[in-house]
C-alpha positions as CSV (number, residue, x, y, z in Angstrom):
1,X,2.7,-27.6,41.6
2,X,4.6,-31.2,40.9
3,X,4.9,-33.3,44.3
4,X,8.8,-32.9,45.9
5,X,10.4,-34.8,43.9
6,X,8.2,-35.7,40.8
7,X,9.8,-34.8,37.2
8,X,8.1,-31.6,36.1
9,X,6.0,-31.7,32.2
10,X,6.9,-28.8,31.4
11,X,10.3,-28.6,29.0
12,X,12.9,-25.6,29.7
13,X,13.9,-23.9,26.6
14,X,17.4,-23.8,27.3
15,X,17.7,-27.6,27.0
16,X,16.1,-28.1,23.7
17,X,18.3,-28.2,20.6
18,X,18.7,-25.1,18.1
19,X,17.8,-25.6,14.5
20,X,21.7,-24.7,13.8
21,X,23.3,-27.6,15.9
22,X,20.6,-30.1,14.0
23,X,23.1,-29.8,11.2
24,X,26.3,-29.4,12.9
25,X,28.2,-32.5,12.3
26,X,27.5,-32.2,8.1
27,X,28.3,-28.6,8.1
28,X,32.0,-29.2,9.1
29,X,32.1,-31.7,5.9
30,X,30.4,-29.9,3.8
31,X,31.2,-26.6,3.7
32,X,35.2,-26.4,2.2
33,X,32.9,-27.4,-0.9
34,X,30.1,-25.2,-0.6
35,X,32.2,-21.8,-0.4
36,X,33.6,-23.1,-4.0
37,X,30.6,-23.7,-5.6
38,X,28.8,-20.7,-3.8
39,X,31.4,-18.3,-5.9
40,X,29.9,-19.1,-9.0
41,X,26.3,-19.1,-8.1
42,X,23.7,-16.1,-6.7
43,X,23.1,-16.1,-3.0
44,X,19.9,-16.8,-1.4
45,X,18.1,-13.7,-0.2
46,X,18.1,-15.6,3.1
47,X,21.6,-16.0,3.6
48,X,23.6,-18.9,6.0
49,X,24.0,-17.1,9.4
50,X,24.6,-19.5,12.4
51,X,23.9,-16.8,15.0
52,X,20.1,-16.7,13.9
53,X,20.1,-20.4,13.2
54,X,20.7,-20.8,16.8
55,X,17.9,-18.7,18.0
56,X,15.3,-21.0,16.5
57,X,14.4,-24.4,17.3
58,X,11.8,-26.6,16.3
59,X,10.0,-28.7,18.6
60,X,7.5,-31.4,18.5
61,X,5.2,-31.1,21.3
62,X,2.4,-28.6,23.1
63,X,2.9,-25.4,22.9
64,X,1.4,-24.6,26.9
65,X,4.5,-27.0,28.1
66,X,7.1,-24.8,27.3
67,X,9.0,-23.0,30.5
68,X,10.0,-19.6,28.4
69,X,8.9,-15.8,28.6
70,X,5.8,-16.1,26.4
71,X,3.9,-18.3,24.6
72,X,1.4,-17.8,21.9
73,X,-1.9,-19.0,21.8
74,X,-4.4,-18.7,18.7
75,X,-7.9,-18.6,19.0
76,X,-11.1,-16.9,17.4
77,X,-12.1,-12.5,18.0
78,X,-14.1,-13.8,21.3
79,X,-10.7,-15.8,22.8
80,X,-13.0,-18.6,22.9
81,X,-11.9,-20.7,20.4
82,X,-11.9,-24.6,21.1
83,X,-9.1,-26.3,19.8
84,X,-5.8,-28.6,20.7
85,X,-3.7,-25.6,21.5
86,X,-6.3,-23.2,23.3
87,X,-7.8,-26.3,25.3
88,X,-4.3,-27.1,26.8
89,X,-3.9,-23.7,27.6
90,X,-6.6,-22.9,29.5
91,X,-6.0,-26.4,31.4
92,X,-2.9,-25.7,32.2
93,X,-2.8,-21.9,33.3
94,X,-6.4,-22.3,35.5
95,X,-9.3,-20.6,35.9
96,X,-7.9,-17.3,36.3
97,X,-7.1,-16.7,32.5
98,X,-10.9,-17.1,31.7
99,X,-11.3,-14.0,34.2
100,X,-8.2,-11.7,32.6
101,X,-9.4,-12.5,29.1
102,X,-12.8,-11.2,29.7
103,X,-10.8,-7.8,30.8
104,X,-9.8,-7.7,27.0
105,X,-12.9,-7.4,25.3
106,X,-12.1,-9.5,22.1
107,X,-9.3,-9.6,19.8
108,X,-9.5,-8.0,15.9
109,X,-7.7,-10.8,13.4
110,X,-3.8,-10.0,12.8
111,X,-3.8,-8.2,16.2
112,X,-2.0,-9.6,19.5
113,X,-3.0,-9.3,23.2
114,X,-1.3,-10.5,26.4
115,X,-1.7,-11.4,29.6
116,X,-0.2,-13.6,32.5
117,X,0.5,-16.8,32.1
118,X,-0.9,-17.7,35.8
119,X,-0.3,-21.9,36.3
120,X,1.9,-22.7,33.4
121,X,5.2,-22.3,33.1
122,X,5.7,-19.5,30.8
123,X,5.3,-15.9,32.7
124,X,2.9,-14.5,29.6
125,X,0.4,-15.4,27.1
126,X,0.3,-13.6,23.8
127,X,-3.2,-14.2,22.2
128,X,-3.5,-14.1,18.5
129,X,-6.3,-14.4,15.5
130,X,-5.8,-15.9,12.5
131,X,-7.4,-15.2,9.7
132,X,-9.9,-17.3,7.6
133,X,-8.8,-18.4,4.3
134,X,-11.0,-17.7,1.1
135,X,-9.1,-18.3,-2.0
136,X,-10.7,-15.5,-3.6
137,X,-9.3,-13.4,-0.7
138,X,-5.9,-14.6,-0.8
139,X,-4.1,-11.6,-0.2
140,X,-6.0,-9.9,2.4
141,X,-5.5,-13.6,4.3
142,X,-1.5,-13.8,4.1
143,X,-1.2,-9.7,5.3
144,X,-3.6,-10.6,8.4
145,X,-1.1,-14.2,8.8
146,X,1.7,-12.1,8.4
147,X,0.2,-9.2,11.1
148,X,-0.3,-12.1,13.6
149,X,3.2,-13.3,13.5
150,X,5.1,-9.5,13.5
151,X,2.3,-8.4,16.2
152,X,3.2,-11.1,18.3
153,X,7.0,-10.2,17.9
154,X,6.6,-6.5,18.2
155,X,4.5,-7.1,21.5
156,X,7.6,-9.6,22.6
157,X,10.0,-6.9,21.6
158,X,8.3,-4.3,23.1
159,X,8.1,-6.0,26.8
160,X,11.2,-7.0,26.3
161,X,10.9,-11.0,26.3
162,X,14.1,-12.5,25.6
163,X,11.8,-16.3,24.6
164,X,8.8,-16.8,22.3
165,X,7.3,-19.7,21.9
166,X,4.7,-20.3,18.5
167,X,2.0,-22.6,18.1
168,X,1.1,-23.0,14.4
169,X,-1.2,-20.2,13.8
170,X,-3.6,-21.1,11.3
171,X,-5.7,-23.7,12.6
172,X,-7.5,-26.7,10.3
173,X,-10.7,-24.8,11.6
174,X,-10.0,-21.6,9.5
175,X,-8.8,-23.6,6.3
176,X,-5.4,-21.7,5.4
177,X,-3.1,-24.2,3.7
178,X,-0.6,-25.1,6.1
179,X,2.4,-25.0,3.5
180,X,1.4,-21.6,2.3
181,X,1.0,-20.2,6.0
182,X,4.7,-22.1,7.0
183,X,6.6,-19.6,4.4
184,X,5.0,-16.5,5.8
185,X,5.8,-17.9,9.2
186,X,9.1,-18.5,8.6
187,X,10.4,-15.9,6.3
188,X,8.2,-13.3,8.9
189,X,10.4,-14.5,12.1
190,X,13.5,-14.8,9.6
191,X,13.3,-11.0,8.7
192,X,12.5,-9.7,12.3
193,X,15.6,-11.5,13.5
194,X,17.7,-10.3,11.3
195,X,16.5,-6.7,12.2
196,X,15.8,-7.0,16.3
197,X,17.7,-10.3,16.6
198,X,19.7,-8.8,19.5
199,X,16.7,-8.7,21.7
200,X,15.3,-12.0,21.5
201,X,17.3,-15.2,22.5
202,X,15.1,-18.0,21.3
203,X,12.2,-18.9,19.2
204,X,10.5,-22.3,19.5
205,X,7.9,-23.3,17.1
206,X,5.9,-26.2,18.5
207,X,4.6,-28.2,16.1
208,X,2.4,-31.5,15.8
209,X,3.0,-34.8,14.4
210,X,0.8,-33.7,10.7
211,X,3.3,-30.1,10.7
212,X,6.4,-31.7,11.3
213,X,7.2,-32.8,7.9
214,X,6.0,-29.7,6.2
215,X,8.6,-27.2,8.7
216,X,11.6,-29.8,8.2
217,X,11.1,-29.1,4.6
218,X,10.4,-25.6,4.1
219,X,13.4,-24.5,7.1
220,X,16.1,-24.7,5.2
221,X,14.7,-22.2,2.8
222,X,14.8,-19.2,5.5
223,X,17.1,-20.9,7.8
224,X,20.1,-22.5,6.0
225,X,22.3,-24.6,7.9
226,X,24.9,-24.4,5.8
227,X,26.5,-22.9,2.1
228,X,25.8,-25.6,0.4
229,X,22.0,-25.6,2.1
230,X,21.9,-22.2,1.1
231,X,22.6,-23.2,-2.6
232,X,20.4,-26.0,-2.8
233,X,17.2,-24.1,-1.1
234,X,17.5,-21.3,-3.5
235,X,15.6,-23.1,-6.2
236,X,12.7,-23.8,-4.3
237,X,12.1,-20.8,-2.9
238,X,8.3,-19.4,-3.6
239,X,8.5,-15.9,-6.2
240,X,6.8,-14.1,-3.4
241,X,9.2,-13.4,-0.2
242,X,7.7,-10.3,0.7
243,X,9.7,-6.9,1.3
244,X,12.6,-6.3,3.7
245,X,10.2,-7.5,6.5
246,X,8.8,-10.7,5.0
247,X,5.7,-8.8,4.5
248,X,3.7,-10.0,1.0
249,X,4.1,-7.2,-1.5
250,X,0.9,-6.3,-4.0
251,X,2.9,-4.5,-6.7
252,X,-0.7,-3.0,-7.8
253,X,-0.9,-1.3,-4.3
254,X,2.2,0.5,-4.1
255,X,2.0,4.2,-4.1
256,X,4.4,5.5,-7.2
257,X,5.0,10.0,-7.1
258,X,6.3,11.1,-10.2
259,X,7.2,14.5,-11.3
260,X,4.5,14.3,-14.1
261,X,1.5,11.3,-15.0
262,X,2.9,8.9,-17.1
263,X,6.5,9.2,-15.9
264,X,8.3,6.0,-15.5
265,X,11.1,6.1,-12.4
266,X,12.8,3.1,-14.1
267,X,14.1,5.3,-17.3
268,X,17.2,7.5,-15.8
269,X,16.7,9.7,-19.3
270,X,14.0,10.9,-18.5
271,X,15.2,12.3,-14.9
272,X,17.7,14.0,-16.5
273,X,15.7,15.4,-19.0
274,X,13.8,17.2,-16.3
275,X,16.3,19.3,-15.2
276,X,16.4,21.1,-18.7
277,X,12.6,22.1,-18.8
278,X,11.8,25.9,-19.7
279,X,10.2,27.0,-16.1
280,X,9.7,30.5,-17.7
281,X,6.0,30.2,-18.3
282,X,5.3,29.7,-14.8
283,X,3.0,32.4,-13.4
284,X,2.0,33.3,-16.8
285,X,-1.2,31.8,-16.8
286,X,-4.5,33.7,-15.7
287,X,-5.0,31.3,-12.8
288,X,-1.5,32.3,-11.6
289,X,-2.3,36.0,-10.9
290,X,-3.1,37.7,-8.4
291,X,-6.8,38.7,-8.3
292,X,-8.8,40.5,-5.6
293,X,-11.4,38.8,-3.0
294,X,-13.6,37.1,-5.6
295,X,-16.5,37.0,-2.1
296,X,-15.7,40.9,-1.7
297,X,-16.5,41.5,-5.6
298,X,-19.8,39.7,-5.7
299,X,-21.1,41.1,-2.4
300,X,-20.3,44.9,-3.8
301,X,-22.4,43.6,-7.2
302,X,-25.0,42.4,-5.1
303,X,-24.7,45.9,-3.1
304,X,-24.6,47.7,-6.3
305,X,-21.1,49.4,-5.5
306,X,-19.1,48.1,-7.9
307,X,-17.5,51.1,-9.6
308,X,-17.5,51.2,-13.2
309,X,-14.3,50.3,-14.1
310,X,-14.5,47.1,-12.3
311,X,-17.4,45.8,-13.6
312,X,-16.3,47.0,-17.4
313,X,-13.1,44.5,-16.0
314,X,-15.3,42.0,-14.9
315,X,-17.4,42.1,-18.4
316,X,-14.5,41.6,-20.3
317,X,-12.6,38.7,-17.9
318,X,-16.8,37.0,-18.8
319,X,-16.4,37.4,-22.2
320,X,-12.5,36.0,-22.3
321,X,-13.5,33.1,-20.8
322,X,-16.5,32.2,-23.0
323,X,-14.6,33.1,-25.8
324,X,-12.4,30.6,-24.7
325,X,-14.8,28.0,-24.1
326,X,-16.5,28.6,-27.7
327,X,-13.5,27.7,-30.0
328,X,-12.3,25.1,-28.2
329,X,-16.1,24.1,-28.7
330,X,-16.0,21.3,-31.1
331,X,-18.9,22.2,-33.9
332,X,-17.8,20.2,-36.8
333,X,-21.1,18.1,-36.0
334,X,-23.2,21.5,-37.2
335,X,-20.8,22.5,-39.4
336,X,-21.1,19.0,-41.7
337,X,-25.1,20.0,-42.0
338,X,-23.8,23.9,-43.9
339,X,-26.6,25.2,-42.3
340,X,-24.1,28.3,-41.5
341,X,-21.7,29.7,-43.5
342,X,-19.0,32.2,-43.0
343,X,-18.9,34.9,-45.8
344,X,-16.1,37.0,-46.7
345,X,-15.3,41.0,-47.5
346,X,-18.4,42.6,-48.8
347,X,-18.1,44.9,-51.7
348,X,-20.5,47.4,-53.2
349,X,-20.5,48.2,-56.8
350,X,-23.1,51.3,-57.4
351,X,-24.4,51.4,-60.9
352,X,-26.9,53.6,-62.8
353,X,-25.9,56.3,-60.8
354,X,-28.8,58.8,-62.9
355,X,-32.2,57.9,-61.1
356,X,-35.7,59.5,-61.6
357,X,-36.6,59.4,-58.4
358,X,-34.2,59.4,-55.5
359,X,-33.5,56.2,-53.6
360,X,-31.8,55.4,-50.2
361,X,-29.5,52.3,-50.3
362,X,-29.3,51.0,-46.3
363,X,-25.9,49.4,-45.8
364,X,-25.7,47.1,-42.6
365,X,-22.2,45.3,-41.8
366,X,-22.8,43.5,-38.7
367,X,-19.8,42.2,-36.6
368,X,-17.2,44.2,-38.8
369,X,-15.6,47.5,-38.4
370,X,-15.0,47.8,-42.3
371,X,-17.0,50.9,-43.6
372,X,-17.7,51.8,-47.5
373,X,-16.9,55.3,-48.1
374,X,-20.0,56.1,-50.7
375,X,-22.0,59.1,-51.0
376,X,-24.7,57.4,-52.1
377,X,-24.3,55.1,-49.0
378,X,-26.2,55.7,-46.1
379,X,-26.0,53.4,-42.7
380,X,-28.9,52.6,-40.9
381,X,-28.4,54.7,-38.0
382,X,-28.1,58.0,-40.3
383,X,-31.7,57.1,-42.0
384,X,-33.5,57.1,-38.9
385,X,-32.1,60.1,-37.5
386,X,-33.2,62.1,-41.0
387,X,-36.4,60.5,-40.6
């Protein structure tokens, strides 16, 4: 408690300047000439709107000072990280936020946590963990940056805070680059504002000395003040803004259904084309009719009760299938060796018909059903059964 009296440290919200009045006094010169030269150019896909410009505010000083409904506070999975923001913290709220944050058992990176803000002036904490940055595992680090900062307004949406207060996330300690983590900061509260903006009055990113030039320059990208700021931030925006929620899109990630592989959604021909196709061979195939209990069948063959005409079915479905299999066998391998060779129609010319003694000529014609009608002709079946 400050003596009666005493000026208090910590700074009301309410008093601190929105990032939208910074600009007012050039926006009323500026912008009869901006609407002119905005008809002939594209529009920013973060457009000039002065209702969400005066939700955010930018603030040099410490975070734990601020007098609003939550402030954030970044730290390591234990919530006993040691550094400028989490020291003052602790400081400030008292010994009874070591206790509470025992009760949580850890944080996971991306996630958010809360509990009371006990001495300082803001009624909760919201407890956040940043990820580490590996160049090689740049993507994985802006989702888990990007997680932090929509976990944190989620959880602030959710309890229905109408003040947030940031800290700059990504610590030195961890190594992210602060200019790459300040567009996913940005463009992350940008887009949830513009979706749940009705339910959160301010937001307040408190900054040091070192991040203060870095946010004045990349603000005006997601937060133009004016037209013409609109206009003149479009060039410099990065090619990655993420989707409709600021979130960073990996095109190779994205789940595409088509009707068929290979399709393309991006060719309208081919949709159309689709609704012509012949469906008439559908349930033609042998996999599309209906069969009995294939368990049933094979526990009667085990049984022995499979009747005759079944297993003469079953026999023949067998020798379909490895029919099937054999020529769509490829064999041109053993076919280049002519090892085997394929003849054609056989045909029988008897001659010398007049013999001394009498002879038996033994016709075989495997495979075939073609007969020669001879008398002199016997098959082999007939010799045996005469001798």
């Amino acid at each position: 408690m400050d003596p009666l009296g005493a000026p208090s440290q910590f700074v009301d919200v309410d008093t601190l300047v929105s990032w939208g009045d910074s600009y007012e006094d050039e926006v009323n010169s500026s912008d009869s000439t901006a609407e002119a030269f905005q008809e002939d150019s594209n529009r920013s896909p973060f457009l000039y709107n002065r209702d969400i410009n005066g939700k955010v505010v930018l603030w040099k000083g410490d975070v734990a000072l601020l007098n609003c409904t939550a402030i954030v506070n970044t730290s390591n999975e234990s919530l006993t990280d040691k550094n400028p923001v989490s020291e003052s913290i602790f400081m400030l709220a008292g010994p009874d936020l070591k206790e509470d944050l025992q009760k949580l058992k850890g944080c996971r990176t991306g996630e958010a946590k809360l509990t009371k803000g006990f001495n300082l002036a803001a009624r909760f904490i919201i407890h956040t963990v940043g990820p580490k940055y590996k160049s090689r595992y740049r993507t994985a680090a802006e989702s888990s940056l990007y997680s932090c900062y929509r976990n944190v307004l989620q959880l602030a949406k959710e309890q229905s805070m109408s003040s947030v207060g940031f800290c700059v996330i990504n610590s030195a300690k961890r190594g992210y680059p602060l200019e790459d983590a300040t567009h996913i900061a940005l463009r992350t509260v940008r887009r949830f504002l513009e979706i749940h903006g009705e339910t959160i009055e301010k937001v307040v990113f408190a900054i040091s000395e070192l991040e203060e030039a870095t946010y004045q320059k990349l603000l005006p990208l997601y937060f133009p003040r004016s037209l013409k700021e609109e206009s003149q931030s479009l060039p410099s925006l990065p090619a990655d803004i993420g989707n409709a929620e600021g979130e960073p899109v990996v095109p190779e990630r994205q789940i595409r259904i088509s009707e068929k592989p290979g399709a393309s959604e991006d060719h309208e021909e081919d949709e159309d084309e689709g609704l012509g196709v012949d469906l008439s061979f559908i349930g033609s195939h042998a996999f599309a009719r209906m069969e009995g209990d294939i368990d049933k069948q094979r526990k009667l063959i085990l049984q022995g009760q499979l009747s005759e005409a079944a297993l003469q079915k079953q026999h023949q479905r067998n020798y379909n299938r490895w029919l099937c299999q054999a020529r769509s066998e490829d064999l041109s391998d053993i076919a280049s060796l002519k090892a085997l060779y394929q003849t054609g129609p056989l045909v029988f010319y008897p001659c010398n018909g007049s013999h001394r003694r009498e002879g038996i000529c033994i016709g075989v014609f495997p495979h075939t059903d073609q007969r020669i009608q001879s008398p002199g002709l016997r098959l082999p079946e007939e010799t045996l059964r005469c001798r």
